[in-house]
C-alpha positions in Angstrom: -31.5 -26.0 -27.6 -32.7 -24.2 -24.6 -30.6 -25.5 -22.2 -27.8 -24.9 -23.9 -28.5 -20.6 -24.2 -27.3 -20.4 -21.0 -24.0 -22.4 -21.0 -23.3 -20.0 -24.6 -24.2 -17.2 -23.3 -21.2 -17.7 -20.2 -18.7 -18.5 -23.2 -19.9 -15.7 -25.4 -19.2 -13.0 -22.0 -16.3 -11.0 -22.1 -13.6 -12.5 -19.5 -13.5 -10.3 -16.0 -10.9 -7.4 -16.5 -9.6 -6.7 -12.7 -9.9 -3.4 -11.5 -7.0 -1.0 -11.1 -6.1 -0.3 -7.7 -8.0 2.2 -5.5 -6.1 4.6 -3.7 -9.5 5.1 -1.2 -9.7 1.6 -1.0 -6.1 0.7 0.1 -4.3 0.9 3.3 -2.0 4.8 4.0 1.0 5.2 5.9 2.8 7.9 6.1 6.3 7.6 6.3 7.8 10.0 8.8 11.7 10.6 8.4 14.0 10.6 11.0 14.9 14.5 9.7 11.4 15.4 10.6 10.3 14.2 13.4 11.7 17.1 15.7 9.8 19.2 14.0 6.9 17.5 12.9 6.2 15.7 16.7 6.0 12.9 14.8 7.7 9.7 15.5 10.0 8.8 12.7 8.9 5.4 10.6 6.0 4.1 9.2 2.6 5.8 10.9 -0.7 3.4 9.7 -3.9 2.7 11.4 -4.5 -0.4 12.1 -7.5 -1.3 10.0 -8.8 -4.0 12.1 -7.8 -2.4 15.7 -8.4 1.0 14.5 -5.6 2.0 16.6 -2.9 4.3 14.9 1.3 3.6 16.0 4.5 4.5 13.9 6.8 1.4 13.3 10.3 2.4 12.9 11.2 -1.0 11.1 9.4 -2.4 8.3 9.5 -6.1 9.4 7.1 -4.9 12.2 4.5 -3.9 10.2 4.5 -7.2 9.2 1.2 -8.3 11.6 -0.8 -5.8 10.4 -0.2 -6.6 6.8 -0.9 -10.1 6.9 -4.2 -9.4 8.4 -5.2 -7.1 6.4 -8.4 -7.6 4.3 -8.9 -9.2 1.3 -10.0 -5.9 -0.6 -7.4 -3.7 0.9 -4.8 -6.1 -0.1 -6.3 -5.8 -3.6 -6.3 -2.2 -3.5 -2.4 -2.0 -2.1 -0.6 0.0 0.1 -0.4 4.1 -0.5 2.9 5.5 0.9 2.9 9.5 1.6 6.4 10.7 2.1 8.2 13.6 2.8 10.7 15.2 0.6 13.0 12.5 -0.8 16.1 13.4 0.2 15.1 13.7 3.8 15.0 10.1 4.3 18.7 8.4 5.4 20.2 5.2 3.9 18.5 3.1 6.7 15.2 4.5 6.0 15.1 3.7 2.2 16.1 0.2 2.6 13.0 0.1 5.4 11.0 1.2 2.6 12.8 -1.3 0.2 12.1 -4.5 2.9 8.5 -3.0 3.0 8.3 -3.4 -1.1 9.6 -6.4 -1.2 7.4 -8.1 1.5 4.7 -7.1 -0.1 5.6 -7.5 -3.8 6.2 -11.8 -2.5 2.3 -11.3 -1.0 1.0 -10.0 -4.1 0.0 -6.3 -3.0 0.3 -3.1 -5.1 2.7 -0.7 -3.2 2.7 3.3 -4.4 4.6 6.1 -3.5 3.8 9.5 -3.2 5.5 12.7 -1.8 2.7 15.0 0.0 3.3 17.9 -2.1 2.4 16.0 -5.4 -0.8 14.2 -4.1 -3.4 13.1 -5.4 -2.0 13.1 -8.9 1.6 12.0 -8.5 0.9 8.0 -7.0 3.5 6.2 -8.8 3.9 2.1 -8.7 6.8 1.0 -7.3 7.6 -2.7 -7.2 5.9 -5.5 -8.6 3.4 -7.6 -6.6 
């Protein structure tokens, strides 16, 4: 009887719930339009750090971001990618389907992507996608 405590105990636990997304925990970009970069001195496109290089650089295509998100580790990936923006009608035609090619590559990889316009953060993160 003994030995089996243990074995009932397992059954008898409440199954794992998985943890919301972390906003701290995840990887930031900031996505820099094309409108603002004049003024900003900012190179339009997607600016991230890289979190294994540590190096920062702006991609102006989604597709080459690609690299950095495959590599990326195991608990950012879990805790998704957090997208500050500008205001939203800043961004052109081209840009939003940048940012719709970065949703979709990683909604097929299984990671969390929200949005967020400067202005509204921290409170306004809203999902977009589905991993």
């Amino acid at each position: 009887m003994l030995l089996l405590l243990p074995f009932l105990a397992v059954l008898l636990l409440p199954p794992q719930v998985k943890q919301a997304p972390v906003e701290a925990k995840g990887l930031h970009i900031l996505w820099v339009p094309s409108a603002m970069a004049g003024l900003s001195k900012e190179a339009p496109g997607f600016k991230v750090q890289d979190p294994l290089t540590q190096i920062e650089k702006t991609f102006s295509r989604a597709e080459d971001l690609n690299p950095i998100l495959r590599t990326l580790p195991s608990q950012m990936k879990e805790n998704g990618i957090w997208i500050s923006t500008s205001n939203s009608f800043l961004y052109v035609a081209d840009e939003k389907l940048q940012l719709k090619a970065l949703v979709e590559w990683a909604g097929t990889s299984g990671i969390h992507v929200f949005l967020c316009e400067l202005a509204e953060q921290p409170e306004g993160w809203k999902q977009i996608g589905k991993p």
